[in-house]
N, C-alpha and C positions, 0 to 999 in steps of 0.2 A: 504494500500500500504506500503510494509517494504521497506526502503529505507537503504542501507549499507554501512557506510559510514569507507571512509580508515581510520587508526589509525595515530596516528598523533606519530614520533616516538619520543620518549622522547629526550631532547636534554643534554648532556652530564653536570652533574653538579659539579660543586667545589665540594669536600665531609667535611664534619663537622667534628669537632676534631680530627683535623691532627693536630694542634698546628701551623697551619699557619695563618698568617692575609688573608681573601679573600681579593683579590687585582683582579680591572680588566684587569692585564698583567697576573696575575697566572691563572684567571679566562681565557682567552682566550687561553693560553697557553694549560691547562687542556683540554679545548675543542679540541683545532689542534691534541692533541694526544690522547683524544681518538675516532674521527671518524678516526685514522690513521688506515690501516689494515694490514704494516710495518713499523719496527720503522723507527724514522727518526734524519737526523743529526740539528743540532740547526744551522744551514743554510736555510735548508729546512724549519724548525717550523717559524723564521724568514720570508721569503718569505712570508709563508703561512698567517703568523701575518700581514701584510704591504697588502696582498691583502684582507682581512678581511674586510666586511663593518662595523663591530662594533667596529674595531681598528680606534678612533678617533685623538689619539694624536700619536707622534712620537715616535718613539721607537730604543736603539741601539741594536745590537747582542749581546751585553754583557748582557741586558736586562735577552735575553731568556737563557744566558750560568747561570746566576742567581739566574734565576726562576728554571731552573731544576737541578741546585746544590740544592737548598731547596728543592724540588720534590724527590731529589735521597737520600738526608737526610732526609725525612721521610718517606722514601721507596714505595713511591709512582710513580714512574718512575724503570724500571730496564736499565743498560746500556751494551753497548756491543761495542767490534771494530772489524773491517774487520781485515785479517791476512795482515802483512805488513803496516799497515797504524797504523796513529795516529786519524785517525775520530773516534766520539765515535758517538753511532746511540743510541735512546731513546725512551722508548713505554709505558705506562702504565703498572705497574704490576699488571699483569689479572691473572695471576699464570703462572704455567707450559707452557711453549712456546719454541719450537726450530724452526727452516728458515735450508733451503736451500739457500747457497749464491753465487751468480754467479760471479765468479773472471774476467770476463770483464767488464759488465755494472753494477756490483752493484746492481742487478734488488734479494730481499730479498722475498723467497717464504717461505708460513709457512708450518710447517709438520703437518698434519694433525691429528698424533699419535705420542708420545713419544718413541722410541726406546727401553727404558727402562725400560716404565709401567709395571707394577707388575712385574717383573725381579728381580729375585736375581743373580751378578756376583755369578758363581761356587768359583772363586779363594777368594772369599771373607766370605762367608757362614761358613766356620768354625773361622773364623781370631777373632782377639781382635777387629776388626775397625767398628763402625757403621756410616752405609752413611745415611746420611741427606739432601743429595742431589747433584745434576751436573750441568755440563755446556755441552752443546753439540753441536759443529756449521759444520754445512757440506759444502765443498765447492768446485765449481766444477762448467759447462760453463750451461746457459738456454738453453733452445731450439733455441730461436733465433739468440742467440750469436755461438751457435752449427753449426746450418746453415749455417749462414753470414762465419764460419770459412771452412766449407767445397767448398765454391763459389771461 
């Protein structure tokens, strides 16, 4: 009798020589962000910390604004803000990532494909300038904020 048994998914680890001490506020921190699947503001990470049943002791916000200043100084977080705003939102850098972002609710969808892959700018291809890389943030209403706007 072959019996099939589900995978157990691996659960998000601290990574070795980052030049960080593992701490279990970085260590729980590192996990909120990455089963996140958009980034998030250190509000939200907060929240998410305080509901956590392995978050034993107390913890401030300045905690988590902290932890991922050292996260974003060793480049282990990337950051980003909405247009207009001072929030800055926070995700593991997993590499190449752009969102679609919804200037009502905030609601951060991810693109699927780079815009850009394999792309050479025309106005660029002869020039002195070599790109090593962008930023690209689209922004514009969801579907349901769409809706609710048309009602």
């Amino acid at each position: 009798m072959n019996h099939m048994h589900a995978s157990i998914p691996e659960l998000p680890v601290f990574p070795e020589g980052t030049g960080l001490k593992k701490t279990k506020q970085r260590e729980l921190i590192y996990s909120i962000l990455a089963q996140a699947d958009t980034p998030l503001n250190a509000q939200d990470i907060y929240q998410k910390l305080l509901m956590n049943p392995e978050c034993t002791g107390s913890y401030a916000v300045s905690t988590v604004y902290r932890v991922l200043l050292a996260f974003e100084e060793k480049k282990l977080v990337t950051q980003t803000t909405m247009p207009g705003s001072e929030m800055a939102y926070y995700e593991l850098n997993r590499g190449h990532r752009h969102y679609a972002t919804c200037l009502s609710c905030h609601k951060r969808i991810p693109l699927e494909h780079c815009p850009f892959e394999h792309q050479i700018l025309p106005d660029m291809k002869n020039s002195d300038f070599t790109i090593t890389g962008h930023r690209l943030e689209l922004y514009g209403y969801c579907k349901d904020c769409n809706i609710s706007e048309k009602n």
